[in-house]
matplotlib code that plots the C-alpha trace (Angstrom):
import matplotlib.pyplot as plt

x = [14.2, 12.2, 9.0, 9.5, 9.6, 6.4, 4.5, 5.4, 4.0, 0.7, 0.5, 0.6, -2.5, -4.7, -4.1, -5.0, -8.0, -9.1, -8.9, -10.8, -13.5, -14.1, -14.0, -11.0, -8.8, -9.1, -8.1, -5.0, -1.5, 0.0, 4.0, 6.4, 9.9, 13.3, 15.7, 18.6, 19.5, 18.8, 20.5, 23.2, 24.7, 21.5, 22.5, 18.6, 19.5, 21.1, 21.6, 22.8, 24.5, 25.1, 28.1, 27.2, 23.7, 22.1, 24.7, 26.7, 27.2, 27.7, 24.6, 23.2, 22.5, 21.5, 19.6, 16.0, 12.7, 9.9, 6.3, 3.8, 0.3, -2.5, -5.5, -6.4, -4.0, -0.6, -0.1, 0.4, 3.7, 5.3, 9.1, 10.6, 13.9, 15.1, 17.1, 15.1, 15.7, 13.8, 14.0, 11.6, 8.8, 7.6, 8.0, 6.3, 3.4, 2.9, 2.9, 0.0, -1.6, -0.6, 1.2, 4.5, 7.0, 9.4, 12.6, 13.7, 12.7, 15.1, 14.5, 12.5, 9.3, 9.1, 5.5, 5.6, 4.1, 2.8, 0.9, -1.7, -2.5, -0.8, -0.6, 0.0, 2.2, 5.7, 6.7, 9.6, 9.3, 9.3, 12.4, 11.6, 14.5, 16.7, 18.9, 22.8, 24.2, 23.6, 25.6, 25.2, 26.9, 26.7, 28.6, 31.9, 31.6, 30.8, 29.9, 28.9, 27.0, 26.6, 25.9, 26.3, 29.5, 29.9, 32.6, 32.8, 35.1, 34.9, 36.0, 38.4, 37.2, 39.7, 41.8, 41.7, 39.1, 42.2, 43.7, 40.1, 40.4, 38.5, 36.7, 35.3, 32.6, 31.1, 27.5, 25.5, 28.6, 29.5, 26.4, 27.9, 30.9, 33.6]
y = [37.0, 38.0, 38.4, 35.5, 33.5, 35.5, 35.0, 31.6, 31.1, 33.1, 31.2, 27.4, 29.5, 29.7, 26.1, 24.7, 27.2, 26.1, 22.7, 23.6, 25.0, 22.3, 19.7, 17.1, 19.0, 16.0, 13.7, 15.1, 14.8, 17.9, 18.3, 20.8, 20.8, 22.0, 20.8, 22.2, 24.8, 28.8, 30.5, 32.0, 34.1, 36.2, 37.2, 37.0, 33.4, 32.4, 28.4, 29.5, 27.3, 25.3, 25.5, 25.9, 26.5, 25.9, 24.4, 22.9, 19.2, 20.9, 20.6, 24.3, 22.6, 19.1, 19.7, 21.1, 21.5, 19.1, 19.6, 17.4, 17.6, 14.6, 15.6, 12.9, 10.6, 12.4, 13.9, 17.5, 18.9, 16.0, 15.8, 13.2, 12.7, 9.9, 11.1, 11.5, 11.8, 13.6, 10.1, 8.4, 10.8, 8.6, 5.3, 6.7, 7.9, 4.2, 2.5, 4.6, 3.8, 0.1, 0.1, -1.4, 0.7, -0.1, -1.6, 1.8, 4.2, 4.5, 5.6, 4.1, 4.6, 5.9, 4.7, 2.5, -0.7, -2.4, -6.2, -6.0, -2.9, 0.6, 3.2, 6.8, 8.1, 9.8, 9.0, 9.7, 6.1, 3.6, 2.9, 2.7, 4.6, 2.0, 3.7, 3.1, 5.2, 8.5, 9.3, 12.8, 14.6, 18.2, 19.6, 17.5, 17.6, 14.5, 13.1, 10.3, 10.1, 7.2, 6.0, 9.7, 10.2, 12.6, 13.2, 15.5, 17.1, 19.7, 19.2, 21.1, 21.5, 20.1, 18.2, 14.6, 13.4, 11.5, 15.0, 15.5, 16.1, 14.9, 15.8, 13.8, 15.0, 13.6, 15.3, 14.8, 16.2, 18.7, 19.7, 23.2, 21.0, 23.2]
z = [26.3, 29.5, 27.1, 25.5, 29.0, 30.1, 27.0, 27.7, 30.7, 29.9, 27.2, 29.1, 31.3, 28.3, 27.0, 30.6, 30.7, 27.5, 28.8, 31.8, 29.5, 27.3, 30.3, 29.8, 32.0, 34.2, 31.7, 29.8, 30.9, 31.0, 30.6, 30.8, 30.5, 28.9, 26.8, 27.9, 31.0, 30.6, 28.0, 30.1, 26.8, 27.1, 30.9, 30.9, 33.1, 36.0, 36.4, 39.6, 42.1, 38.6, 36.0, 32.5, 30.3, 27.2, 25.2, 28.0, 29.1, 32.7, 35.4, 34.4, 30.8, 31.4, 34.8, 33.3, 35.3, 34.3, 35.5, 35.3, 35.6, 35.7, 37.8, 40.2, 38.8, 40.4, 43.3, 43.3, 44.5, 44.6, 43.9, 42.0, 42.1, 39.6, 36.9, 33.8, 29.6, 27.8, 26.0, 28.9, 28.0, 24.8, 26.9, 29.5, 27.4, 25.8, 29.4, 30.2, 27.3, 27.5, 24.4, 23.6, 22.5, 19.4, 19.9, 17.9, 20.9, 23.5, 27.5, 29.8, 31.2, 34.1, 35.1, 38.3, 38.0, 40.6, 40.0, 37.6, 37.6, 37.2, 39.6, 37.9, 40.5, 39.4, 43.3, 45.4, 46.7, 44.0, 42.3, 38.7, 37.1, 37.4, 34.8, 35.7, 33.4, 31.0, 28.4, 26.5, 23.9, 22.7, 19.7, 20.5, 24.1, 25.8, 29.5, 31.4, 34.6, 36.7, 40.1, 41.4, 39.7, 36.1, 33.9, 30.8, 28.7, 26.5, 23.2, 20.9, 17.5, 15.2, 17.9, 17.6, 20.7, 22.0, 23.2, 25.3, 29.5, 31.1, 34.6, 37.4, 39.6, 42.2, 42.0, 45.1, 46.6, 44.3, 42.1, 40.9, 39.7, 40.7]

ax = plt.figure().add_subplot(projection="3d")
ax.plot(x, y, z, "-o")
ax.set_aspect("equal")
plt.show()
């Protein structure tokens, strides 16, 4: 699992290199992310100070990094902090290339307008996730977040979804959900 993580990561190097080589480094958007938290079952991962992994509605699976790269068009180390689906990345995409996207794809982007013209900055200050509520499901298990506040439940197999419990947690206040 370790090799595969480094490999990985050597791997993004030579892409952006090759990028670099051939000039449009400074004109491709570059992201990165997850689709789920670290694979805990390995013991290769920590999601440490979050519950849960891969294959968990709990913050260590639904709480991924996501990098983004777009030379002179993003800041660098800049932290956004909006919460973001995987789903926005396709919106996103067509906003910068001032395209409308189908009534089919769902998320929103997360590309700041502001008047006529756009401004590619994924900033701290703007408030365009105006998303009030997430919903997720993962093999029967189900959760909600909004406004702060997440609640999941983990679901039986075979039990009617009736029988589920439910728990509330109030995230900015209790992130590792205990």
């Amino acid at each position: 699992y370790y090799a595969m993580i480094k490999n990985l990561d050597d791997s993004i190097g030579e892409i952006k290199k090759a990028l670099e080589n051939e000039g449009i480094l400074d004109n491709t958007l570059i992201i990165f992310t997850s689709d789920n938290g670290g694979a805990t079952y390995t013991r290769a991962t920590n999601n440490s100070p979050y519950l849960g992994g891969k294959m968990s509605n709990f913050e260590g699976g639904t709480v991924v990094p996501m990098m983004i790269q777009w030379n002179n068009k993003i800041k660098p180390q800049e932290n956004y902090n909006h919460m973001v689906s995987l789903l926005d990345i396709v919106p996103t995409i067509l906003d910068i290339l001032s395209l409308d996207a189908p009534e089919t794809i769902k998320g929103i982007s997360q590309l700041p307008i502001h008047g006529t013209s756009m401004k590619y900055t994924f900033s701290k200050n703007t408030s365009v996730s105006n998303k009030k509520v997430q919903y997720f499901e993962m093999l029967g298990d189900r959760g909600i977040w909004a406004n702060g506040w997440k609640a999941v439940t983990r679901h039986q197999k075979g039990e009617p979804f009736e029988n589920d419990k439910w728990e509330l947690y109030q995230i900015e206040k209790d992130f590792s959900e205990k």
